[in-house]
MDTraj code that builds the backbone (N, CA, C; nanometers):
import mdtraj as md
import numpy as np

residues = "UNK UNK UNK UNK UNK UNK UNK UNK UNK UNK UNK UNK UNK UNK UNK UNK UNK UNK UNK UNK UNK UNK UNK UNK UNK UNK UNK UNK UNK UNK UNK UNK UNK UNK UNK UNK UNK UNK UNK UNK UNK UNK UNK UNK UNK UNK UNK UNK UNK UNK UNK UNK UNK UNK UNK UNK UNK UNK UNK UNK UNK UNK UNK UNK UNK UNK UNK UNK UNK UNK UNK UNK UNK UNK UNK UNK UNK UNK UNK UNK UNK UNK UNK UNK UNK UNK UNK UNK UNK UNK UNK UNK UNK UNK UNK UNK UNK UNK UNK UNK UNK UNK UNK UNK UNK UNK UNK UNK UNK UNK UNK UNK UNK UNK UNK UNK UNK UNK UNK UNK UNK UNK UNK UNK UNK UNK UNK UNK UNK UNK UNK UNK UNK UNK UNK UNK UNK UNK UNK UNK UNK UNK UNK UNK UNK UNK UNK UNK UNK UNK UNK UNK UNK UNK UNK".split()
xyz = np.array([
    [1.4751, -4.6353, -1.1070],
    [1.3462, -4.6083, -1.0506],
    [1.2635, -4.5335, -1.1543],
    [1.1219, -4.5616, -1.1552],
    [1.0062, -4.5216, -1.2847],
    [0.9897, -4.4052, -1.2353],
    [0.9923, -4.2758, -1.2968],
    [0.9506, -4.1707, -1.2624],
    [0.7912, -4.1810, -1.2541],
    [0.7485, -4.0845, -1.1796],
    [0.6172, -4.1181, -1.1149],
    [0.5216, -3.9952, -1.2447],
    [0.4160, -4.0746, -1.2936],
    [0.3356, -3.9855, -1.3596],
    [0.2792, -3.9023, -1.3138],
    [0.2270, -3.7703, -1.4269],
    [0.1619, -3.6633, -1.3771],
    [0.0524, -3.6940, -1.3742],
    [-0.0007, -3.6277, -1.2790],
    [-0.1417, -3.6139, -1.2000],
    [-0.2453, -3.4762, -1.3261],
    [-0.3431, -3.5492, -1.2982],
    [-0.3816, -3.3985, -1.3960],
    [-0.4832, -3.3377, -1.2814],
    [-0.4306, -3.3641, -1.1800],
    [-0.5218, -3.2538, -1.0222],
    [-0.4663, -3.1066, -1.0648],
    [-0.4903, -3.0136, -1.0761],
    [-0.4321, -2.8794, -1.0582],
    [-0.3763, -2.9028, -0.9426],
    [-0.2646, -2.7601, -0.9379],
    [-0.1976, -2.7623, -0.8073],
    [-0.2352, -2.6486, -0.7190],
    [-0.2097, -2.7000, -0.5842],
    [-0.2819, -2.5360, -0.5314],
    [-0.1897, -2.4564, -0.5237],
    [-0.2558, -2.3196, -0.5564],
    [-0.1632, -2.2061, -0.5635],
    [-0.2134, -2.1513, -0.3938],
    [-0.1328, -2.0913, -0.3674],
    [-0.0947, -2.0068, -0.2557],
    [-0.0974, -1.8781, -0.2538],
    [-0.2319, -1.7896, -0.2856],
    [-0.2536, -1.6753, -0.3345],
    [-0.1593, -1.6026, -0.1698],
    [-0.1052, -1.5254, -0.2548],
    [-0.0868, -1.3824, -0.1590],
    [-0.1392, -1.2765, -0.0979],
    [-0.1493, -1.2678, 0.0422],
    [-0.2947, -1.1950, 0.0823],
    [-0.1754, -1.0830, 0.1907],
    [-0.2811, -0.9812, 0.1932],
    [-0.2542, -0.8916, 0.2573],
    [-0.3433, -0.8396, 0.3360],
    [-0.3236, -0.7449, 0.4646],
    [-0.4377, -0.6383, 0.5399],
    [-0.4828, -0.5498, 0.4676],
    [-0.6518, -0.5905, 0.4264],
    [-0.7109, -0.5159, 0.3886],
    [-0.7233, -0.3511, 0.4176],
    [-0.6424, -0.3069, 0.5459],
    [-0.6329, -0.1750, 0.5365],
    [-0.5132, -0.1160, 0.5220],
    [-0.3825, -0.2451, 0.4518],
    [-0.2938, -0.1162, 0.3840],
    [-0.3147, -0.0561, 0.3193],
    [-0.3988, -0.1343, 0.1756],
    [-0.3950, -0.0156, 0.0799],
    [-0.4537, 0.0852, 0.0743],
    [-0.5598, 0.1180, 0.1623],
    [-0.5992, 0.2688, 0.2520],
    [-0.5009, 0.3452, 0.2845],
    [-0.4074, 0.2850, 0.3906],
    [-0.3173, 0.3358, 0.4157],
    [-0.2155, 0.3680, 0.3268],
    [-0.2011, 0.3308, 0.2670],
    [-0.0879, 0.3930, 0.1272],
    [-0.1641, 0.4797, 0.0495],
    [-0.2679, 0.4517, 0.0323],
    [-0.3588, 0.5662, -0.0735],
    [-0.3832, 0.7090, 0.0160],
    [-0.3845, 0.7321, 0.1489],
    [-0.3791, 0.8135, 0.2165],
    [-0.2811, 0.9404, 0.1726],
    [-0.0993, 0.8211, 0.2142],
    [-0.0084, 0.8719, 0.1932],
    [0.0126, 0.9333, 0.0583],
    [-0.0517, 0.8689, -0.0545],
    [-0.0200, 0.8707, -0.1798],
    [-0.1116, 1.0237, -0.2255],
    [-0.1762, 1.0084, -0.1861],
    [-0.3195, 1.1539, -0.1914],
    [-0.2372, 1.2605, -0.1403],
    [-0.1571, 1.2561, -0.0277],
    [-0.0363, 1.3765, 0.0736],
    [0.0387, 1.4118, -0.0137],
    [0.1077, 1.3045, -0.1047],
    [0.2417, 1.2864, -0.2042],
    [0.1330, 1.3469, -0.3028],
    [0.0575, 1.3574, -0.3920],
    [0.0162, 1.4165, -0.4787],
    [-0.0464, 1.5761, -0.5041],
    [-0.1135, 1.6083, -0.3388],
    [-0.1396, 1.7021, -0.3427],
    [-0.0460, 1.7906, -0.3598],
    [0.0867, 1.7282, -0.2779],
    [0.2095, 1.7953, -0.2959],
    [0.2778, 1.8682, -0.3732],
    [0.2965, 1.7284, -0.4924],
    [0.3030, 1.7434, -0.6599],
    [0.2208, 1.8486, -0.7079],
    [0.0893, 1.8524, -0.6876],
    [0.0154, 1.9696, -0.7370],
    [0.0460, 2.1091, -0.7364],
    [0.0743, 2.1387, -0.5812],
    [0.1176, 2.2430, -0.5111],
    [0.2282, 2.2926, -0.5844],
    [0.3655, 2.2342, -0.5548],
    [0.5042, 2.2468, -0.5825],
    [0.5201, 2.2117, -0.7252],
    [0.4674, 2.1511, -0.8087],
    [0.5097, 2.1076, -0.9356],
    [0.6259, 2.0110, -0.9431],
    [0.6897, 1.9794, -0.8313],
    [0.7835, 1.9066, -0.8102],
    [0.7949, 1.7647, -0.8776],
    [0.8600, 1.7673, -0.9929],
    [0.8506, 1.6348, -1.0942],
    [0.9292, 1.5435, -1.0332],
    [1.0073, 1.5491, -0.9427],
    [1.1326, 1.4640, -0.8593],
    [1.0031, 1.4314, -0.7542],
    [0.9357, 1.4588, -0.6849],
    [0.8296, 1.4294, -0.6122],
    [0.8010, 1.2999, -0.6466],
    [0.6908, 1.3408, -0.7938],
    [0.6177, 1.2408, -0.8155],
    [0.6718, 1.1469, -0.9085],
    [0.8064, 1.1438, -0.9584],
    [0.9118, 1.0559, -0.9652],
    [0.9393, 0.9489, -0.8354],
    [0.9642, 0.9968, -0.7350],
    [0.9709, 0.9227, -0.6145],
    [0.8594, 0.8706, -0.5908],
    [0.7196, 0.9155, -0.6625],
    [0.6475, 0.8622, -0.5925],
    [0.6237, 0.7071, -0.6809],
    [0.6685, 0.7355, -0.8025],
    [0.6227, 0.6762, -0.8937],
    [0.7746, 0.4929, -0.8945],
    [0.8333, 0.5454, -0.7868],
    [0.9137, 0.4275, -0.7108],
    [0.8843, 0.3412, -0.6494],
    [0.7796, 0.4754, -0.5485],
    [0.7060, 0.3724, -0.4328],
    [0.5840, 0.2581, -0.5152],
    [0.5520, 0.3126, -0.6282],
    [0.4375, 0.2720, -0.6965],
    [0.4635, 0.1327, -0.7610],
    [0.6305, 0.1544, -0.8135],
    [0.6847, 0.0295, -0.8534],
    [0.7359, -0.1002, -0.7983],
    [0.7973, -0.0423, -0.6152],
    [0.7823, -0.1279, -0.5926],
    [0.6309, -0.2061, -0.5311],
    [0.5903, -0.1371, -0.5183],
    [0.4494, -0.1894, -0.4799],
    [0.3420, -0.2508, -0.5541],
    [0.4355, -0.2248, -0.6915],
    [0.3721, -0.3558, -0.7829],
    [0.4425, -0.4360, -0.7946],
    [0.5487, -0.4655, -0.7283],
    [0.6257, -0.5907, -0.7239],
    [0.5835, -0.6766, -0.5906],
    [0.5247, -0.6166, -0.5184],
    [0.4610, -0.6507, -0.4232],
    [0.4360, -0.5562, -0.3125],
    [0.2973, -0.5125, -0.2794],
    [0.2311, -0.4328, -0.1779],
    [0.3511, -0.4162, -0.0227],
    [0.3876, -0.5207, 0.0040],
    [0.4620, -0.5218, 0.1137],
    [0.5840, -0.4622, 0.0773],
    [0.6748, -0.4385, 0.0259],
    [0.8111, -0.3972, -0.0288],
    [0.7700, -0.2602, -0.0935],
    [0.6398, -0.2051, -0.0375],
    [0.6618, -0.0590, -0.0827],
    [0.6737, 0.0443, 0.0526],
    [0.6990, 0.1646, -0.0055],
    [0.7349, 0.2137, 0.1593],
    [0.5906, 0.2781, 0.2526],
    [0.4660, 0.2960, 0.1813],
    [0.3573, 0.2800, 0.2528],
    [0.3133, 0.1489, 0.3301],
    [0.4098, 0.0192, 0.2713],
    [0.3726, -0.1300, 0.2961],
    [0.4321, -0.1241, 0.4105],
    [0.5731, -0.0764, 0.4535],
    [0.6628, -0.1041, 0.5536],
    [0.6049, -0.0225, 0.6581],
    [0.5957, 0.1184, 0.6616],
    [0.5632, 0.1921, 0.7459],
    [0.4189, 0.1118, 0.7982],
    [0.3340, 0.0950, 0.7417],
    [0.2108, 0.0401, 0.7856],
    [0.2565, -0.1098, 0.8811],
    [0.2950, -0.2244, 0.8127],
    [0.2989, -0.3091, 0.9229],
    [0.3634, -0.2851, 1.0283],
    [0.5182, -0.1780, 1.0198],
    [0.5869, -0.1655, 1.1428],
    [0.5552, -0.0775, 1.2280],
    [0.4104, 0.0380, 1.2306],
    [0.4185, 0.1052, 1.2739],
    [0.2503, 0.1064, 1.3246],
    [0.1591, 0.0891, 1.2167],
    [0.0320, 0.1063, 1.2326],
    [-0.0288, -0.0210, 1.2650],
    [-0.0358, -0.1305, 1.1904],
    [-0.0400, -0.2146, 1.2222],
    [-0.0389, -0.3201, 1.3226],
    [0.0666, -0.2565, 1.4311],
    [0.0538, -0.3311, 1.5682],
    [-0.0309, -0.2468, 1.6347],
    [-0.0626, -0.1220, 1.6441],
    [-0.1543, -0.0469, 1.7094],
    [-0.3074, -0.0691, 1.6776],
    [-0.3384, -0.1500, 1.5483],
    [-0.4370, -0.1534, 1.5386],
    [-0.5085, -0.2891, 1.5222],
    [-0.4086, -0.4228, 1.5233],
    [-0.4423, -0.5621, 1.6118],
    [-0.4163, -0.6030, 1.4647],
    [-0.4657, -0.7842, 1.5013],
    [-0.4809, -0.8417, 1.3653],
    [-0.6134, -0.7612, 1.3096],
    [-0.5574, -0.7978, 1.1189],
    [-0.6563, -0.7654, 1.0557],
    [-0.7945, -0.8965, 1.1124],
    [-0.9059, -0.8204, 1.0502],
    [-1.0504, -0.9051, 0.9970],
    [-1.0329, -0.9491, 0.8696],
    [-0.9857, -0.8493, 0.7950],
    [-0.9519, -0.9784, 0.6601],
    [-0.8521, -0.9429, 0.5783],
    [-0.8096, -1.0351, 0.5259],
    [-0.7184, -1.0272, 0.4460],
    [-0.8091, -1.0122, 0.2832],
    [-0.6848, -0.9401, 0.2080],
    [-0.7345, -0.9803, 0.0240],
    [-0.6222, -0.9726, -0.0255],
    [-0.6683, -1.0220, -0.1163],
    [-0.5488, -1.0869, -0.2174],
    [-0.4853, -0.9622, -0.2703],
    [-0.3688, -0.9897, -0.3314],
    [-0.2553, -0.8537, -0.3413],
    [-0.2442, -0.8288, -0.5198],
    [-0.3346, -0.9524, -0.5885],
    [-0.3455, -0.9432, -0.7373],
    [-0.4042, -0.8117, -0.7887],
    [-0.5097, -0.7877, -0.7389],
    [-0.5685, -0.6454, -0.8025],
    [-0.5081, -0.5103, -0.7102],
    [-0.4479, -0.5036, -0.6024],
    [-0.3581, -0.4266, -0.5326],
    [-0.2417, -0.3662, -0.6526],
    [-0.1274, -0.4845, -0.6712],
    [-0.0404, -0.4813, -0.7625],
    [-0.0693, -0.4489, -0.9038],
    [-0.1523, -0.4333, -0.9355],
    [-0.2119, -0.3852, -1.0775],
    [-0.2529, -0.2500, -1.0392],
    [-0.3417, -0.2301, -0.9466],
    [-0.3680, -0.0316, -0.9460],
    [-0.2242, -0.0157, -0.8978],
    [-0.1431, -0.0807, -0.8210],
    [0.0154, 0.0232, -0.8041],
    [0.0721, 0.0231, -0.9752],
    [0.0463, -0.0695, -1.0346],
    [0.0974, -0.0574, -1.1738],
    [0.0233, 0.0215, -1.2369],
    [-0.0638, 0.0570, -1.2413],
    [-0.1434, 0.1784, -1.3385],
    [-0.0767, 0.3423, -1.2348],
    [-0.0827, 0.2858, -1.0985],
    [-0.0114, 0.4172, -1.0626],
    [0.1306, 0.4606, -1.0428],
    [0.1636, 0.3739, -1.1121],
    [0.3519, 0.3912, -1.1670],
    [0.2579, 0.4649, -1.2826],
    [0.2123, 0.4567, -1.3846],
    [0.1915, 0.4487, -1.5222],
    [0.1828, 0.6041, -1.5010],
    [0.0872, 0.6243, -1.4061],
    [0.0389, 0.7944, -1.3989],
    [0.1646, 0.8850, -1.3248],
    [0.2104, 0.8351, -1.2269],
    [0.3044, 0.9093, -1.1667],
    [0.4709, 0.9464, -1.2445],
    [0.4873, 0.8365, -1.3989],
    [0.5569, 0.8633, -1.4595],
    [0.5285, 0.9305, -1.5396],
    [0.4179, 0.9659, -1.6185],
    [0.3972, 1.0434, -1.6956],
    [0.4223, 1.1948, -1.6148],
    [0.3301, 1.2082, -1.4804],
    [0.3300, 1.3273, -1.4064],
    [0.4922, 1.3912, -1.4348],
    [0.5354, 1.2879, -1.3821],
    [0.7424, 1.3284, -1.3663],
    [0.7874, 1.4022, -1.4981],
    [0.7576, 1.2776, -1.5884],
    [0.8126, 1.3308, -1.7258],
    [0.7702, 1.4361, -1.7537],
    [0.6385, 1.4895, -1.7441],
    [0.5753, 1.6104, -1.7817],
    [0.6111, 1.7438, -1.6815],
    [0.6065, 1.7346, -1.5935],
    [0.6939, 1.8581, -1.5183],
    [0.8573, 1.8284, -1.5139],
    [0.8994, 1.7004, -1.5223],
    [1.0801, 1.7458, -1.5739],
    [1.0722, 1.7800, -1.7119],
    [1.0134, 1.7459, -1.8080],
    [1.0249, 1.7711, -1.9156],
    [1.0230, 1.9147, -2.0054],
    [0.9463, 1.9627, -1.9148],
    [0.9111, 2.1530, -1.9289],
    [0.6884, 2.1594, -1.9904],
    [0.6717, 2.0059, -1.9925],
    [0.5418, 1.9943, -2.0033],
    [0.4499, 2.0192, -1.8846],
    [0.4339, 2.0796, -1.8339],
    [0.3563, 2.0942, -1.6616],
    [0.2179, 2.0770, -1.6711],
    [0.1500, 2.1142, -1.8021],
    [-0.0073, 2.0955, -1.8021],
    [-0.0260, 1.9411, -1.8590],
    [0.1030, 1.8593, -1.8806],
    [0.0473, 1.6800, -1.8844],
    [0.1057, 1.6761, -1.7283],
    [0.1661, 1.6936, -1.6443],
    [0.2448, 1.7074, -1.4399],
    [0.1076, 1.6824, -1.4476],
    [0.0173, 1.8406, -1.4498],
    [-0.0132, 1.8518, -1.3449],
    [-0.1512, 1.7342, -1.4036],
    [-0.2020, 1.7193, -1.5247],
    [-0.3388, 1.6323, -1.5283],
    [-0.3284, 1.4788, -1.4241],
    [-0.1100, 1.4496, -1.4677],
    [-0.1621, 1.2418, -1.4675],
    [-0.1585, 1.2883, -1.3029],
    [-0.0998, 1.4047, -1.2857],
    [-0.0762, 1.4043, -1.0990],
    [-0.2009, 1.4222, -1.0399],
    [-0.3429, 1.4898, -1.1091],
    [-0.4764, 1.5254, -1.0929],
    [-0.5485, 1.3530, -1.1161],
    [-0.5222, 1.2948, -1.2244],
    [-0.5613, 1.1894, -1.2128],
    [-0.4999, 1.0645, -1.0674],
    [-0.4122, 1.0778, -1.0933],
    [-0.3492, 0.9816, -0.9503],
    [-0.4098, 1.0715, -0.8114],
    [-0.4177, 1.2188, -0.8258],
    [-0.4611, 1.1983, -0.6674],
    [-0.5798, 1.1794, -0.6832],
    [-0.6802, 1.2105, -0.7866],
    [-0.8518, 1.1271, -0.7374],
    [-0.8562, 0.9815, -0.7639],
    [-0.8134, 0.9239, -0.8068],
    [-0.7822, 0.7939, -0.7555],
    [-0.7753, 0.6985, -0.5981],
    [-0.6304, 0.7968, -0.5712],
    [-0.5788, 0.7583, -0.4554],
    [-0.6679, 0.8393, -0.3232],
    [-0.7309, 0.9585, -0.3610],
    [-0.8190, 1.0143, -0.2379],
    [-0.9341, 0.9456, -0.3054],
    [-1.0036, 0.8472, -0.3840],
    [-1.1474, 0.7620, -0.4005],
    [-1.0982, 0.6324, -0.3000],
    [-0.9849, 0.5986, -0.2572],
    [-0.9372, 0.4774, -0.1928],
    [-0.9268, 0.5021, -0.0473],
    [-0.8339, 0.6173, -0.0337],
    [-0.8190, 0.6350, 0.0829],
    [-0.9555, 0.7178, 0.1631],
    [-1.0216, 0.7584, 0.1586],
    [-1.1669, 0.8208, 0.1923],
    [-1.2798, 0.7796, 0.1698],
    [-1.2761, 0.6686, 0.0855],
    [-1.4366, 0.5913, 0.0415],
    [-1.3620, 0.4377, 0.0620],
    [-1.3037, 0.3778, 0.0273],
    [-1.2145, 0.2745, 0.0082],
    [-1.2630, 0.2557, -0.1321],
    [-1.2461, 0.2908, -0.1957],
    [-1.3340, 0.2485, -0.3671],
    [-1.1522, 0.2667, -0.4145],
    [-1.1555, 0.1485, -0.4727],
    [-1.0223, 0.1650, -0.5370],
    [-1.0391, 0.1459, -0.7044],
    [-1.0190, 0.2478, -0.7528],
    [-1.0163, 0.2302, -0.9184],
    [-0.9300, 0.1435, -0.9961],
    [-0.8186, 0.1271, -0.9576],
    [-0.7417, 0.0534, -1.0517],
    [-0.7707, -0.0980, -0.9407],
    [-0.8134, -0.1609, -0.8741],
    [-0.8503, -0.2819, -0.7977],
    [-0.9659, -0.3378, -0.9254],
    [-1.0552, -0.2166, -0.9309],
    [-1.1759, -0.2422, -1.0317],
    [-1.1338, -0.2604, -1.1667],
    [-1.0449, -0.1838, -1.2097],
    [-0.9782, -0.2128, -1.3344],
    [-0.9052, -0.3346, -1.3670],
    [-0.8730, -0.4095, -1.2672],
    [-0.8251, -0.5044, -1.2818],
    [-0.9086, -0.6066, -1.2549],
    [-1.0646, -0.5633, -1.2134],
    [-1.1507, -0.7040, -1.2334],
    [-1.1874, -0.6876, -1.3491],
    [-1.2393, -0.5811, -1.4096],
    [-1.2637, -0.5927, -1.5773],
    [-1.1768, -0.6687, -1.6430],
    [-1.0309, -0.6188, -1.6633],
    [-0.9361, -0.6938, -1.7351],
    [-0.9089, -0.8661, -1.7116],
    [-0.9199, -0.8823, -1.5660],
    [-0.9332, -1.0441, -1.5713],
    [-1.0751, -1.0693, -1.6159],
    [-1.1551, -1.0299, -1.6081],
    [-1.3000, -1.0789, -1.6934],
    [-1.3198, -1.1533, -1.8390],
    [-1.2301, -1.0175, -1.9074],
    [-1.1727, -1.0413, -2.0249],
    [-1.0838, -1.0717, -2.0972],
    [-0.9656, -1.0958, -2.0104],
    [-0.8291, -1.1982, -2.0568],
    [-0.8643, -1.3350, -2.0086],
    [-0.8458, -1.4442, -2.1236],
    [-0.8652, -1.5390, -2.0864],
    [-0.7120, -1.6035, -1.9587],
    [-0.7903, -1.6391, -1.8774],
    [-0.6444, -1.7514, -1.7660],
    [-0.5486, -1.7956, -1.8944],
    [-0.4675, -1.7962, -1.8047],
    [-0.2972, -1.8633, -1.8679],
    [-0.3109, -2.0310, -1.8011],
    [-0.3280, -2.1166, -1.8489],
    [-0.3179, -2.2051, -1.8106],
    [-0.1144, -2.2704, -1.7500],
    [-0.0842, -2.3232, -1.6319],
    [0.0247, -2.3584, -1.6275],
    [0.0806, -2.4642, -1.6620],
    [0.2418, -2.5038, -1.7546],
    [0.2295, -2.5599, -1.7810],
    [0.3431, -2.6935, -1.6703],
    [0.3307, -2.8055, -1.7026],
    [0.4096, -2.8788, -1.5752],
    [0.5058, -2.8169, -1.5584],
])
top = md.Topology()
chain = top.add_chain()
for i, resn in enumerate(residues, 1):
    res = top.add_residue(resn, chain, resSeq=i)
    for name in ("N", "CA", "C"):
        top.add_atom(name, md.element.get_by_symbol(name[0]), res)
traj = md.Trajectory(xyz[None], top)
């Protein structure tokens, strides 16, 4: 049997969407977890936090602000109105691994004045999201796709 030629249609992708008000809801939590860090200096803190951050750049849902929210908040507050895509989500959790590891390293390390800045930077971040919904690293990641050209796929 002739194998069947390729089509040069693109294929549709199946973007990944999420409730537009988890990542409120995690930036909430994440603002609680930082002020924390501030307070306590606790580099194991924002180590942990900087877990939740990772998995949540592996995907928004598999982080533990992701879980608590659909199993808990989420039915109390109906279907979403809209969904958005989880591409620029997963990129500010990846810039906020970036900050919450530095925070760690710098208060385990015996450095506390780099703790306490990336932990000062991650919580105005995460309180510009959770209190305005303005998410900085969402925005950072429309610049950067602006200016990286697409990866084209190949068959």
């Amino acid at each position: 049997m002739a194998a069947q030629p390729e089509t040069s249609q693109p294929r549709k992708v199946q973007l990944s969407r999420i409730d537009s008000r988890s990542p409120r809801f995690a930036a909430a939590l994440t603002t609680a977890v930082f002020v924390v860090v501030l307070v306590t200096g606790n580099g194991w803190l924002a180590l942990a936090q900087a877990v939740a951050f990772a998995l949540g750049a592996w995907h928004p849902r598999y982080s533990p602000s992701g879980v608590l929210y659909r199993r808990l908040v989420a039915p109390l507050l109906g279907p979403p109105a809209v969904l958005e895509p989880t591409a620029p989500v997963r990129f500010s959790q990846a810039v906020g691994l970036a900050f919450a590891l530095v925070s760690a390293a710098g208060y385990l390390g015996g450095v506390p004045a780099v703790g306490i800045v990336a932990a000062g930077c991650a919580l105005a971040a995460a309180f510009l999201n959770a209190a305005f919904g303005y998410c900085l690293g969402c925005q950072l990641h429309l610049l950067v796709a602006r200016h990286v050209p697409a990866t084209k796929e190949s068959a």
